[in-house]
C-alpha positions as CSV (number, residue, x, y, z in Angstrom):
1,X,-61.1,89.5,3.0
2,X,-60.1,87.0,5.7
3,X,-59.0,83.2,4.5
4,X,-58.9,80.4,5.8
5,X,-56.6,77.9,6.3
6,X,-58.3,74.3,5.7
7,X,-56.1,71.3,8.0
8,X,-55.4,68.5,6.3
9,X,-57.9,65.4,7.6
10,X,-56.2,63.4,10.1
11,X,-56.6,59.4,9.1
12,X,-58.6,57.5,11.2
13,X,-57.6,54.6,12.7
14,X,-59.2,51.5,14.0
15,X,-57.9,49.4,16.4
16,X,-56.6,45.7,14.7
17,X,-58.6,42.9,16.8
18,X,-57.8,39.5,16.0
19,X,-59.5,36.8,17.0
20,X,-59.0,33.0,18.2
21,X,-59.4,31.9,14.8
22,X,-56.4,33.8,13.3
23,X,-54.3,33.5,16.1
24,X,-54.6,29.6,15.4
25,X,-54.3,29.8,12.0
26,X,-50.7,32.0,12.8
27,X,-49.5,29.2,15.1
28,X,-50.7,26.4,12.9
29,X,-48.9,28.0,9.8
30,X,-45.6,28.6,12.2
31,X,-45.7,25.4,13.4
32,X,-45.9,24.2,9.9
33,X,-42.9,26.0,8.5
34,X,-40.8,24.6,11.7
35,X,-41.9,20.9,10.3
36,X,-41.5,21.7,6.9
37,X,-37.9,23.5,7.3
38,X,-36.7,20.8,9.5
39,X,-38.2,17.9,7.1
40,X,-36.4,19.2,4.1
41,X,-33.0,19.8,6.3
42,X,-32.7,16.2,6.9
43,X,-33.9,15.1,3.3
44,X,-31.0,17.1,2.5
45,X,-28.4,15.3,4.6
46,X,-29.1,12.1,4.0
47,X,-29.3,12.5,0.9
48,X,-25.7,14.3,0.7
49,X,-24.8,11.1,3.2
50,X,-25.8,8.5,1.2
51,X,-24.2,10.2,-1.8
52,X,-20.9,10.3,0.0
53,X,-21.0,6.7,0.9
54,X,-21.9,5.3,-2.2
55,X,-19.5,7.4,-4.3
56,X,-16.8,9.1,-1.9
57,X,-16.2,7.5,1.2
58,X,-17.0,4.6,3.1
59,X,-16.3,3.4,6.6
60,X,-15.1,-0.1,7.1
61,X,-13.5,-2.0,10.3
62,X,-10.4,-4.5,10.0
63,X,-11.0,-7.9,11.8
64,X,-8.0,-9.8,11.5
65,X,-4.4,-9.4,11.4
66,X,-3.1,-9.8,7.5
67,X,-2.3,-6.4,7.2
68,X,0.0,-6.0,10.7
69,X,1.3,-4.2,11.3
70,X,0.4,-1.8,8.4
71,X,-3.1,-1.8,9.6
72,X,-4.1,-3.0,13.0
73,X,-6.8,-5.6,13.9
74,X,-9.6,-3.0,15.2
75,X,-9.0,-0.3,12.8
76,X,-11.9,1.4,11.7
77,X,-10.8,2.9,8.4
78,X,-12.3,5.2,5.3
79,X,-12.2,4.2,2.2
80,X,-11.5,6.8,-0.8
81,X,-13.9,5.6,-3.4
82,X,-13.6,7.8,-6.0
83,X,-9.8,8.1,-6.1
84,X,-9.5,5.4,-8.6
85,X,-12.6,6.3,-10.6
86,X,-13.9,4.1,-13.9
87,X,-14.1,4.6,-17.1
88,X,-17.5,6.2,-18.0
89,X,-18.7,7.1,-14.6
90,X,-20.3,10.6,-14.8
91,X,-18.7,11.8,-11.3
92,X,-15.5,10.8,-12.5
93,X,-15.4,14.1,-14.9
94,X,-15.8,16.2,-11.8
95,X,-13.4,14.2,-9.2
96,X,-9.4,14.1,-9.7
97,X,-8.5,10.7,-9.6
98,X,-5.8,7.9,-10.9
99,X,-5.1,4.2,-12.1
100,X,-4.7,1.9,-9.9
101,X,-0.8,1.7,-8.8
102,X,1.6,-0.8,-7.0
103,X,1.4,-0.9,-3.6
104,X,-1.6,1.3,-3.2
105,X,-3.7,-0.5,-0.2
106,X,-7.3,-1.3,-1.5
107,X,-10.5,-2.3,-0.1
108,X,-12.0,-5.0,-2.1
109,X,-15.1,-7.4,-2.5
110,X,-13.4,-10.8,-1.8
111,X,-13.8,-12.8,-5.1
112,X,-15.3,-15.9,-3.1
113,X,-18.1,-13.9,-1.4
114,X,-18.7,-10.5,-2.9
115,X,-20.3,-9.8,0.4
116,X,-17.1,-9.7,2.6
117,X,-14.8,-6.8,2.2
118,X,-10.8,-7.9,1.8
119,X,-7.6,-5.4,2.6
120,X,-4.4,-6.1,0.8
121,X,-1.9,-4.4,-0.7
122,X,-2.0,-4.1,-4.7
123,X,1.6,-6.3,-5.7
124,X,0.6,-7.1,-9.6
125,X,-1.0,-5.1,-12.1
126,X,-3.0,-6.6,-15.0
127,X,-0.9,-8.1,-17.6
128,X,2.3,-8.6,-15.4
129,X,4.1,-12.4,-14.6
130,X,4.1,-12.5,-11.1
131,X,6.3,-15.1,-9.3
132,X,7.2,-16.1,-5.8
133,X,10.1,-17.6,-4.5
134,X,10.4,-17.7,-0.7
135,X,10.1,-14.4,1.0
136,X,10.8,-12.7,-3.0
137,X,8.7,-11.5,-5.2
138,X,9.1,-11.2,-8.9
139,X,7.7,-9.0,-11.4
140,X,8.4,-10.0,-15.1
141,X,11.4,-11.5,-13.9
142,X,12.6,-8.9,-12.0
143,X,12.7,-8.7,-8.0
144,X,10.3,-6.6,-6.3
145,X,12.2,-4.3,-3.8
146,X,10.2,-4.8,-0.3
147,X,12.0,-4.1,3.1
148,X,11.7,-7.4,4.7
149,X,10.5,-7.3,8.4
150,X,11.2,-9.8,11.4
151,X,8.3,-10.3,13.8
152,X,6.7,-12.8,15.7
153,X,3.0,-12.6,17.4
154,X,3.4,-11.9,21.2
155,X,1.4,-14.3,23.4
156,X,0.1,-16.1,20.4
157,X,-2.8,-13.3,20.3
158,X,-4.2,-12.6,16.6
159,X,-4.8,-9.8,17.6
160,X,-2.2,-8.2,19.0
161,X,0.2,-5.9,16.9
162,X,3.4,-8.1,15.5
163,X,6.6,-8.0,17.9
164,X,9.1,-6.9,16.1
165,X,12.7,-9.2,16.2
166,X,14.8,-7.7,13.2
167,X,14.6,-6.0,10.0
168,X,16.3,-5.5,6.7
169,X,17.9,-2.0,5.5
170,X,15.4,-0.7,2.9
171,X,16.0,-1.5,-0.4
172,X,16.1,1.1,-3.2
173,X,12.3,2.6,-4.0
174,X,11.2,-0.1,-1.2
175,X,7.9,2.0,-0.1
176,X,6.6,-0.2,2.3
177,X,7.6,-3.1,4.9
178,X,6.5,-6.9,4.9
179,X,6.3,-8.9,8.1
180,X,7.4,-12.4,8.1
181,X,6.9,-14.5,11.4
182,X,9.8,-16.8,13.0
183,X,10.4,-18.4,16.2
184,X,12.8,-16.4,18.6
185,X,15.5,-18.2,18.5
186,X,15.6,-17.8,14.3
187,X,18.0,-15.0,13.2
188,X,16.5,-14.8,9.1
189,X,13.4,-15.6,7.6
190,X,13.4,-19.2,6.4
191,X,13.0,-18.3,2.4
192,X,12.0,-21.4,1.6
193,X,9.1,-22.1,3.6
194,X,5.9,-22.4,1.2
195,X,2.6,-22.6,3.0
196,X,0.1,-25.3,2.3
197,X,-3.0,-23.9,0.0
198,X,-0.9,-21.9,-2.0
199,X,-1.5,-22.1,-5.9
200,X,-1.3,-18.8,-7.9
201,X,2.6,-17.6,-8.6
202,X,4.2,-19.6,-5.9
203,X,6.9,-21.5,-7.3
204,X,6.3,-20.9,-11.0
205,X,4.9,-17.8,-12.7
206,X,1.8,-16.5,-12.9
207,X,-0.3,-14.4,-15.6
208,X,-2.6,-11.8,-14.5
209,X,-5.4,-11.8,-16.6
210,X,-6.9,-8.4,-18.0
211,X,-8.6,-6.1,-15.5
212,X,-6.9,-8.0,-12.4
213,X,-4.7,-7.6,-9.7
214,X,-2.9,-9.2,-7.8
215,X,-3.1,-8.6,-3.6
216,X,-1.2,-9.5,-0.8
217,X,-1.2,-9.2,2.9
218,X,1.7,-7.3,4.8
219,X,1.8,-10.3,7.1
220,X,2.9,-13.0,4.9
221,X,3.2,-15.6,6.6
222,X,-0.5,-14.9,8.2
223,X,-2.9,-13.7,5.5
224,X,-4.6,-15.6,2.8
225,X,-4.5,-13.7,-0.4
226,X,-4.2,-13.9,-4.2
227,X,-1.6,-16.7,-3.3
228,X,-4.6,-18.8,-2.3
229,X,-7.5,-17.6,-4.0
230,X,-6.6,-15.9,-7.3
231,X,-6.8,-12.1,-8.6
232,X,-9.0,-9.7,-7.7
233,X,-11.3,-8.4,-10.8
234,X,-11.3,-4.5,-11.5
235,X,-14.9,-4.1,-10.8
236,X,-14.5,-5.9,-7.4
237,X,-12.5,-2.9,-5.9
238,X,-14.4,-0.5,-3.8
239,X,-11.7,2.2,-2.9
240,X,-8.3,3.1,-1.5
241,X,-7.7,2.5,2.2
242,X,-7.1,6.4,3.4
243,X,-6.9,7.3,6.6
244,X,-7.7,5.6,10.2
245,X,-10.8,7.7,12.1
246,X,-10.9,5.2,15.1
247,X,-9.2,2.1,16.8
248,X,-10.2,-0.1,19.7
249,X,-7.3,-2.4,21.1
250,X,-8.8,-6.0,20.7
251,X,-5.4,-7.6,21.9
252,X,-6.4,-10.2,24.8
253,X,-5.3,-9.1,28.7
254,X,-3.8,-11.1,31.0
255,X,-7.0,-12.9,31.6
256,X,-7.7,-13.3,28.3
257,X,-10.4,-11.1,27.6
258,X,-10.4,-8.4,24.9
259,X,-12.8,-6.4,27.1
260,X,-12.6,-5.5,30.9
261,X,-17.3,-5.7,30.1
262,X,-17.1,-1.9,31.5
263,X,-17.3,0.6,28.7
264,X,-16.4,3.7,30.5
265,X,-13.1,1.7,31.6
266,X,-12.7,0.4,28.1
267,X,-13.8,3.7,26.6
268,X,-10.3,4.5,28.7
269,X,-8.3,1.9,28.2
270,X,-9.1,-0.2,25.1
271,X,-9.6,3.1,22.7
272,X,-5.9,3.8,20.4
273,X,-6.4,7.6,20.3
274,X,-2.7,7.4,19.1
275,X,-4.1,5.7,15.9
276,X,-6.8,8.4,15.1
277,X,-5.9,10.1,11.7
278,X,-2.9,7.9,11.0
279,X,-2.7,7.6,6.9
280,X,-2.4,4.3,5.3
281,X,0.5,3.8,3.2
């Protein structure tokens, strides 16, 4: 008896047609996810941009010369908010950050219009007597040890960084420099010189209430400050002054402009590249 051997069935196929229809549906569906994808990318980043600048960073530019020559008049600076931190802020569990020290160089909302941002340098904490005689500063009675600086502003541009005539050996734990101006022919500061306007610590001492501090300019003898207007409030203080990201010259030429009006030449000539990434302190 003879078998035989059944093949398996091959499966039949049909050619796949598609027709207009679908082929727009495909595009309209790619063309969709493109949209969509790229819609939700730049939710995304301005969301994370608008949460770094209200709670980690924020970029501020310096117009006039109180901080020279610590911080030069076209300085476009970040801010470290979150370094300081306040009690019962939710990010403040999940960010390192510190009290507010001496010294430390803070952006602030000036006390007389919240809508103006100040930079000084933190010289009293809350609760201290602060008192000024001269060029000195006191603390509780006891003399605040700042390297004391010579300088005088060249071509009487505001603008212009501070020429510097002399300076002081640094005192013990001095961490910063003050800049006092003089004519040239002067060999010390005159100590006793006590500008009109000021009324908080100058000449007699000076509480600083709770939750205050008190700020000053680098240039003395050219920055209205706590001297003039009174502390600073706790809640007033937006951040730390961190690091320099950009600086146009804004000193006046020979003509003087503080711009040639070409911005390729200025781009050239007027941009402080040296200045980019420099660290206040």
């Amino acid at each position: 008896m003879s078998t035989v051997e059944e093949k398996p069935l091959e499966p039949q196929t049909q050619p796949i047609t598609t027709t207009p229809k679908d082929e727009n549906s495909s595009q309209n569906a790619i063309k969709k996810g493109f949209f969509r994808d790229t819609f939700e990318s730049l939710l995304v980043t301005v969301i994370m941009a608008l949460f770094g600048m209200t709670f980690i960073v924020q970029a501020v530019k310096v117009p006039t010369g109180s901080m020279l020559n610590t911080i030069l008049v076209g300085d476009h600076l970040l801010v470290n908010k979150f370094v300081f931190g306040q009690d019962g802020l939710m990010l403040d569990k999940f960010t390192p950050h510190r009290q507010i020290k001496r010294g430390d160089v803070i952006v602030f909302k000036y006390p007389n219009d919240p809508a103006t941002n100040y930079v000084k340098r933190v010289i009293g904490l809350p609760g201290e007597t602060i008192e000024i005689k001269g060029n000195s500063v006191f603390i509780n009675g006891k003399e605040l040890p700042e390297q004391f600086v010579l300088a005088k502003q060249p071509f009487d541009d505001s603008n212009a960084p501070l020429e510097i005539l002399g300076q002081d050996e640094p005192k013990p734990d001095s961490a910063y420099k003050v800049y006092y101006s003089s004519d040239e022919n002067e060999v010390e500061p005159d100590i006793e010189k006590v500008s009109a306007g000021q009324k908080f610590a100058v000449g007699a001492p000076f509480q600083i209430p709770p939750d205050h501090y008190f700020a000053m300019g680098d240039n003395r003898d050219n920055s209205q400050d706590s001297r003039y207007w009174g502390t600073v409030p706790r809640n007033y203080i937006v951040g730390r002054a961190w690091i320099v990201y950009y600086s146009v010259n804004l000193a006046k030429d020979e003509e003087g402009s503080t711009t040639s009006g070409n911005l390729l030449n200025d781009l050239f000539t007027r941009i402080r590249w040296n200045r980019t990434g420099t660290l206040i302190k």
